[in-house]
PAZAPA-4460 file (N, C-alpha, C; in steps of 0.05 Angstrom, whole numbers, plus 32768, in hexadecimal, padded with zeros to 4 digits):
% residues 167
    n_x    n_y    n_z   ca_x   ca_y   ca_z    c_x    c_y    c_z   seq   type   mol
   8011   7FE8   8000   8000   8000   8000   8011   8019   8000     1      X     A
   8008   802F   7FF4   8013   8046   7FF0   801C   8059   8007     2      X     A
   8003   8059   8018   8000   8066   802F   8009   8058   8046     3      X     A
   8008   8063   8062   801B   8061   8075   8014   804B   8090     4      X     A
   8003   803B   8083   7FF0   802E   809D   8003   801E   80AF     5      X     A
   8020   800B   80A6   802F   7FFD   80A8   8039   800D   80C4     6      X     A
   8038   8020   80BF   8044   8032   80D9   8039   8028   80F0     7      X     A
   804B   803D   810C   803B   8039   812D   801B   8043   812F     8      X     A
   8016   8042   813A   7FF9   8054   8145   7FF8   8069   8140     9      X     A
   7FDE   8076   8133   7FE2   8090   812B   7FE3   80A8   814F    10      X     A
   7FF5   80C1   814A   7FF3   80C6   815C   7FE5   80D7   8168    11      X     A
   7FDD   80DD   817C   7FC4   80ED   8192   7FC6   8102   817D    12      X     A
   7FE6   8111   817C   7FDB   8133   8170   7FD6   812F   8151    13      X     A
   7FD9   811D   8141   7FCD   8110   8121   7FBA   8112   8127    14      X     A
   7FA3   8104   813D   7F86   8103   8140   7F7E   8119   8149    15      X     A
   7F87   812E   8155   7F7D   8141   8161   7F7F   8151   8147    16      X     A
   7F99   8159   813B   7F97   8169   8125   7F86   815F   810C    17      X     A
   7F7D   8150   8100   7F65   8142   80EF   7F49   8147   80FD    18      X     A
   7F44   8149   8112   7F2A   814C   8124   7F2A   8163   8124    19      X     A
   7F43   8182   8125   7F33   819A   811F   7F3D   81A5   8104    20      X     A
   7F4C   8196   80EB   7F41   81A0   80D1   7F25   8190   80CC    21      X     A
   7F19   817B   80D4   7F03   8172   80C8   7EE9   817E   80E2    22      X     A
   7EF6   8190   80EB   7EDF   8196   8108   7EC9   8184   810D    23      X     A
   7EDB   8167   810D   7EBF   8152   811B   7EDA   8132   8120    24      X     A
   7EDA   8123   8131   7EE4   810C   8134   7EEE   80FF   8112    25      X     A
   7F00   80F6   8119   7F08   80EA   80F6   7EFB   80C6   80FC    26      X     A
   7EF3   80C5   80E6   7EF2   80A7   80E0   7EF7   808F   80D7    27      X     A
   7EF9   8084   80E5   7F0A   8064   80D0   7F27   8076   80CA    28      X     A
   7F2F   8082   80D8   7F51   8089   80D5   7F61   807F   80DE    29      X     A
   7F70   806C   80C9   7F89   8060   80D0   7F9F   8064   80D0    30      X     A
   7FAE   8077   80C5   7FC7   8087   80C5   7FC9   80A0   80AF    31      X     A
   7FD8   80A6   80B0   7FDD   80BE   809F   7FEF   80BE   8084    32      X     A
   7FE6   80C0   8072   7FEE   80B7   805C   7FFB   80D5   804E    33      X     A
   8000   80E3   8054   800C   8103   804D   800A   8111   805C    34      X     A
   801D   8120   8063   8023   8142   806C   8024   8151   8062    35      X     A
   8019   8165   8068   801D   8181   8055   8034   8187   806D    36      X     A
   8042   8199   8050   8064   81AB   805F   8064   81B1   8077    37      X     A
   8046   81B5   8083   804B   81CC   80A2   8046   81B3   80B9    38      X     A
   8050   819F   80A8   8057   8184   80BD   8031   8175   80C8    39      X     A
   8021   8186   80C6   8004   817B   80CA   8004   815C   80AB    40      X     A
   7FE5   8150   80B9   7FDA   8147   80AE   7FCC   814B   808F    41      X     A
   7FD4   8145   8073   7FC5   814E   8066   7FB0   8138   8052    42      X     A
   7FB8   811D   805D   7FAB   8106   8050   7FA6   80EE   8065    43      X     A
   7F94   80E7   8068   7F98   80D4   807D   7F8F   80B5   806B    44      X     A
   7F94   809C   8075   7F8E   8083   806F   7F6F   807D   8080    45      X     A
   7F54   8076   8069   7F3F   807B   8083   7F34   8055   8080    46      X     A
   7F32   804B   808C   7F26   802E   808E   7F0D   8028   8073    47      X     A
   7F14   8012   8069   7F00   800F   8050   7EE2   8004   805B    48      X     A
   7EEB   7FFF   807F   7EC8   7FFB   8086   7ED1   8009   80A7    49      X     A
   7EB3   801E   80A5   7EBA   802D   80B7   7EB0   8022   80DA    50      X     A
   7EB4   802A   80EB   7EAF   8014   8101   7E91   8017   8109    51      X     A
   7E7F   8021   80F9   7E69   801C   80F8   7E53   7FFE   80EC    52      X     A
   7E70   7FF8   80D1   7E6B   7FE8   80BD   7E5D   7FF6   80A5    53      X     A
   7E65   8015   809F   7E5C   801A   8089   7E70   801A   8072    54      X     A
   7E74   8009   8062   7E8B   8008   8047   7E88   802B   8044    55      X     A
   7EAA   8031   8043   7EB1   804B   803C   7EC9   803D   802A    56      X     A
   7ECA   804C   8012   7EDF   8044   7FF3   7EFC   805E   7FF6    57      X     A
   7EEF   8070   8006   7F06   8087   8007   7F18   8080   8014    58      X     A
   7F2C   8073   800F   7F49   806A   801F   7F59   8081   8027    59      X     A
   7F55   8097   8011   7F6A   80A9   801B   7F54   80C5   8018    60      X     A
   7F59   80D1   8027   7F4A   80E6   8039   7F51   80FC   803A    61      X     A
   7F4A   8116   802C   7F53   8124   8033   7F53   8138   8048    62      X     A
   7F60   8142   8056   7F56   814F   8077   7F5B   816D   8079    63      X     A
   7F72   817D   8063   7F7B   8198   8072   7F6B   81A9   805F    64      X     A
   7F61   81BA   806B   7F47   81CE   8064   7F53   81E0   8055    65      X     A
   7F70   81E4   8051   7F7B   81FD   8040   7F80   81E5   8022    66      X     A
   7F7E   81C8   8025   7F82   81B5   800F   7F61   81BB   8001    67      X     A
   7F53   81B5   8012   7F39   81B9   8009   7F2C   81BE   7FFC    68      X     A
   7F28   81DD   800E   7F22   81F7   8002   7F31   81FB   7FDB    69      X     A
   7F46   81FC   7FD6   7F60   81FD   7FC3   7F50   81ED   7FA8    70      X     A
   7F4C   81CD   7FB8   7F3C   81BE   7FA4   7F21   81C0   7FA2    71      X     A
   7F0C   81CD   7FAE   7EF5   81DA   7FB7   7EF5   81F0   7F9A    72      X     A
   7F08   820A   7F9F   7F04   8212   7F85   7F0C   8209   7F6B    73      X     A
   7F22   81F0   7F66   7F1C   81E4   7F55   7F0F   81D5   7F41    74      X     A
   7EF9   81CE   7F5C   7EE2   81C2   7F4B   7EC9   81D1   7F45    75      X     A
   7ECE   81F0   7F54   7EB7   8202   7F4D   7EC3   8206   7F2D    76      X     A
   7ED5   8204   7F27   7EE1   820F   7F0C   7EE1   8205   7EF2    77      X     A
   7ED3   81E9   7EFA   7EC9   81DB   7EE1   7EE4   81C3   7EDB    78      X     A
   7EF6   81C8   7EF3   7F00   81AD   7EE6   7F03   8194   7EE1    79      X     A
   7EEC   8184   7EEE   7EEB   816B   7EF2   7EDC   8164   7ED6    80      X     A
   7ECB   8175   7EC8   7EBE   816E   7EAB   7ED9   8173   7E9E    81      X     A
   7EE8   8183   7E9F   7EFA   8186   7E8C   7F0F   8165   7E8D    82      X     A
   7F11   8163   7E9B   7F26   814D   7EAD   7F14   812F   7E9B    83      X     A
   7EFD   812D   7E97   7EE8   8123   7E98   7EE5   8110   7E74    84      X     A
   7EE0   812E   7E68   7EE8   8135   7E50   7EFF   8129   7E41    85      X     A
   7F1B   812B   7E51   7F2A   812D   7E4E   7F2E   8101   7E4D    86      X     A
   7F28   80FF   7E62   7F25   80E7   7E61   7F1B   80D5   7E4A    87      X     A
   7F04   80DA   7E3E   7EF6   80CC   7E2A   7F08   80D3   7E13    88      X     A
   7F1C   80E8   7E13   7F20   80F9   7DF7   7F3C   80E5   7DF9    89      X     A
   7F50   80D9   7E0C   7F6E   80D7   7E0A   7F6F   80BB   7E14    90      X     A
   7F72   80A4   7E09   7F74   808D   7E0A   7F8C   8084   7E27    91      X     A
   7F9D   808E   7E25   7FB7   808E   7E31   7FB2   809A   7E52    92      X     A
   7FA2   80B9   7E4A   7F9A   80BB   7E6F   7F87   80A2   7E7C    93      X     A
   7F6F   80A6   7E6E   7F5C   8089   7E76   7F67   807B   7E7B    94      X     A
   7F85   8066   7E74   7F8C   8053   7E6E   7F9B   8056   7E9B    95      X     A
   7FA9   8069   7E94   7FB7   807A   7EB0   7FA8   807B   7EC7    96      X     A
   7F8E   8086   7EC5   7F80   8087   7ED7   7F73   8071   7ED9    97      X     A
   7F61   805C   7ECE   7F63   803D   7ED3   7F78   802E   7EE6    98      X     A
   7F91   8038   7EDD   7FA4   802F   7EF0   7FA7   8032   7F07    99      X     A
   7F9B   804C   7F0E   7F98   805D   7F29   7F85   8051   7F31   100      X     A
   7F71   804D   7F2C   7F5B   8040   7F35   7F64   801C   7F43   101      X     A
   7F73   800E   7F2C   7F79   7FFB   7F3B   7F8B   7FFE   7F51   102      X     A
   7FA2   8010   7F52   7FB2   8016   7F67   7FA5   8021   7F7D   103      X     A
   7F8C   8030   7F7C   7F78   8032   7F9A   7F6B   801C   7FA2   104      X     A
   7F63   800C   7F90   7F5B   7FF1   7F9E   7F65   7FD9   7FA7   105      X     A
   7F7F   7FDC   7F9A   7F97   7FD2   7FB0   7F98   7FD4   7FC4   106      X     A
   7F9A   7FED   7FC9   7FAC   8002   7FDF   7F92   7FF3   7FF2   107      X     A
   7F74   7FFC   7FE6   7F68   7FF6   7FFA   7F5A   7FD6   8001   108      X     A
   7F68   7FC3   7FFD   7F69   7FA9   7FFC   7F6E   7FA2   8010   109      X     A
   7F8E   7FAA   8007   7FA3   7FAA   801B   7F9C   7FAA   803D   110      X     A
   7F89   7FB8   803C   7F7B   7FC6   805B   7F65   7FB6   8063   111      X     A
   7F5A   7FAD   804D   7F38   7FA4   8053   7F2C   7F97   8039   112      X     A
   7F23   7F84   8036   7F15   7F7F   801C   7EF7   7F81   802B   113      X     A
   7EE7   7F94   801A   7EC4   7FA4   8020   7EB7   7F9B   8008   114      X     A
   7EA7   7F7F   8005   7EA0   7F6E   7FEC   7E89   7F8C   7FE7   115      X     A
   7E7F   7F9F   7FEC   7E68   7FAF   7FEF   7E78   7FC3   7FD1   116      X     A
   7E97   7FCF   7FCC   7EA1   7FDF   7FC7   7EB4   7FD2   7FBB   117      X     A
   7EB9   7FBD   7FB6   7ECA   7FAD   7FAC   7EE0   7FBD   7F8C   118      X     A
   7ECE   7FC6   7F80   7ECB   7FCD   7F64   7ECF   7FEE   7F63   119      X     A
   7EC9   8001   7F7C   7EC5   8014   7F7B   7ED7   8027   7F88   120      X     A
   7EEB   8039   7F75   7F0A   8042   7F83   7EF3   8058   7F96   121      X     A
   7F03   8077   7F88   7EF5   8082   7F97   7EFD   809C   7F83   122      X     A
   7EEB   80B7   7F8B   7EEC   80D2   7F6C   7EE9   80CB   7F51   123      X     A
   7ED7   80AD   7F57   7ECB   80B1   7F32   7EE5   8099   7F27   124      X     A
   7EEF   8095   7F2E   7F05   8083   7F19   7EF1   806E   7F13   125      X     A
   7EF1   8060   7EFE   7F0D   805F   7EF3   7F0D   8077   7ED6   126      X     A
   7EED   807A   7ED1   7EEA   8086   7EB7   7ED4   80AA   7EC4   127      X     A
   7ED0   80AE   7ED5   7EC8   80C0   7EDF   7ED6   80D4   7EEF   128      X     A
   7ECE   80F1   7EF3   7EDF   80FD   7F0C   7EC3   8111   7F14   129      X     A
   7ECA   8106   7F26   7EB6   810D   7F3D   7EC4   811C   7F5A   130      X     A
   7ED9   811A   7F65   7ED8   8127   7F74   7EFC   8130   7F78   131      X     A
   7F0C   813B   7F78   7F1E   8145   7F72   7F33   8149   7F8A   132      X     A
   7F21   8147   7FA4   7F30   8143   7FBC   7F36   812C   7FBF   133      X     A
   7F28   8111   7FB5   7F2C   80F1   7FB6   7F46   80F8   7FA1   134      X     A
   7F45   8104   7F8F   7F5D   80FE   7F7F   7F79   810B   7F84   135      X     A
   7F73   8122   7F92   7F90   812A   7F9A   7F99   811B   7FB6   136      X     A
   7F87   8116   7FCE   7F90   8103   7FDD   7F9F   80F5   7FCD   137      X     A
   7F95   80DF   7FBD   7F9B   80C2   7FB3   7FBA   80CA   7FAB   138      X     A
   7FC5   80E6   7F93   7FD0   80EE   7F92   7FE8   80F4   7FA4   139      X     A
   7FE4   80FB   7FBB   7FF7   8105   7FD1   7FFF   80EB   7FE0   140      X     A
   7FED   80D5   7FE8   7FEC   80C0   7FF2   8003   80B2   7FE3   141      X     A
   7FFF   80B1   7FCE   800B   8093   7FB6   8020   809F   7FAD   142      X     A
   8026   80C0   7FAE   803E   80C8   7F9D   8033   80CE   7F7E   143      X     A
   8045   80DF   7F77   804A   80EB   7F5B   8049   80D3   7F42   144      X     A
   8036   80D2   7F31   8037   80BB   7F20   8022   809D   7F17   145      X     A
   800F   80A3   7F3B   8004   8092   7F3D   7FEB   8092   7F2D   146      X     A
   7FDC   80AC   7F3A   7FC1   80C0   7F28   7FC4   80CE   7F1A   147      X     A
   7FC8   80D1   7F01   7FCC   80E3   7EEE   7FBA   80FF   7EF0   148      X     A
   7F9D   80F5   7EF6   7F90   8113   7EFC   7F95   811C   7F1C   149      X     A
   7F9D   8109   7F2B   7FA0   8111   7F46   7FB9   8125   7F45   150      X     A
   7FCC   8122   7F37   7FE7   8137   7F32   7FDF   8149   7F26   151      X     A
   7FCD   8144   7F14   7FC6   8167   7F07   7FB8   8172   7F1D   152      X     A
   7FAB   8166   7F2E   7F9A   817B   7F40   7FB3   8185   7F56   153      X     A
   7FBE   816B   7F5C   7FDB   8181   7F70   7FE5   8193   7F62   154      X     A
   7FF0   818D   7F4E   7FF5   81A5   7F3F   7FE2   81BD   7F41   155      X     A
   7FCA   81BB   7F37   7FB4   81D3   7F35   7FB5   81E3   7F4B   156      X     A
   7FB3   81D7   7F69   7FAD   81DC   7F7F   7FD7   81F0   7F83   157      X     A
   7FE2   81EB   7F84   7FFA   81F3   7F8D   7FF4   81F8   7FA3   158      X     A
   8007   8208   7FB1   8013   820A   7FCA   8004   8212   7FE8   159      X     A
   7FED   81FB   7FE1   7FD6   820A   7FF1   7FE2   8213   800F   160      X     A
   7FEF   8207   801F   7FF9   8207   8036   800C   822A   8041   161      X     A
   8009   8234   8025   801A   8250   802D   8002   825D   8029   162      X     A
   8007   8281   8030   8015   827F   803D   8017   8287   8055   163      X     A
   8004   8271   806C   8007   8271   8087   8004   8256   8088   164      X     A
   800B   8247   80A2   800E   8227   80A5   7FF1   8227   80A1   165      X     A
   7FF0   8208   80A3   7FC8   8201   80A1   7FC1   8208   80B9   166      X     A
   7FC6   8205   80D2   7FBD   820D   80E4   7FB5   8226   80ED   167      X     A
***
């Protein structure tokens, strides 16, 4: 898996800082799968069944409200049809993002097999984009290379974290 679950226990101030960017308890969080620069939390690893028993497909999570927000106006901006578009039009991205899609259902295998979600990554993959924070997590999580549209949105988003820490 891409992300960081292999690790110790996540720690008190990881949970405390995820509980006031998401101003409510985090869920099914199992470690932290990225930092943004100012050393916080910016991706967490969240359980593929939550301790309720509701199948959740979002493995990687995004948490810091200045990441958000960043991709928030991204998608006011029309780019997930463009992204979308773009897909049906270029044999080779489709082909890329498919890939991404299998590499999140790995990742989230790896953790839990959820026969409910089996089939289902998460932001629309393998041939859809639907949500753009699922894809830059997945992005930040897996590294440069993995999601082809997940890097264009880190890219899009730049340097959200300046310029004051997230906190």
């Amino acid at each position: 898996m891409t992300g960081s679950c292999d690790e110790a226990p996540i720690a008190d101030a990881d949970v405390a800082a995820v509980r006031r960017q998401l101003g409510r308890e985090p869920r099914g969080m199992l470690a932290v799968a990225h930092r943004c620069p100012c050393g916080r939390p910016d991706v967490v690893v969240t359980a593929p069944r939550l301790d309720d028993g509701t199948p959740f497909p979002t493995v990687y999570y995004l948490t810091c409200p200045k990441a958000c927000s960043a991709v928030g106006r991204l998608e006011g901006s029309g780019l997930m049809r463009e992204m979308e578009d773009r897909l049906a039009d270029d044999p080779e991205l489709a082909a890329a993002y498919a890939r991404a899609h299998e590499a999140y259902l790995r990742d989230r295998e790896s953790l839990q097999c959820v026969d409910e979600i089996a089939d289902v990554s998460a932001g629309g993959m393998p041939d859809r984009v639907k949500c753009l924070h699922v894809l830059l997590a997945h992005s930040l999580a897996a590294g440069a290379g993995v999601n082809p549209l997940g890097d264009e949105v880190r890219e899009a988003v730049g340097v959200w974290w300046e310029p004051t820490s997230c906190e």
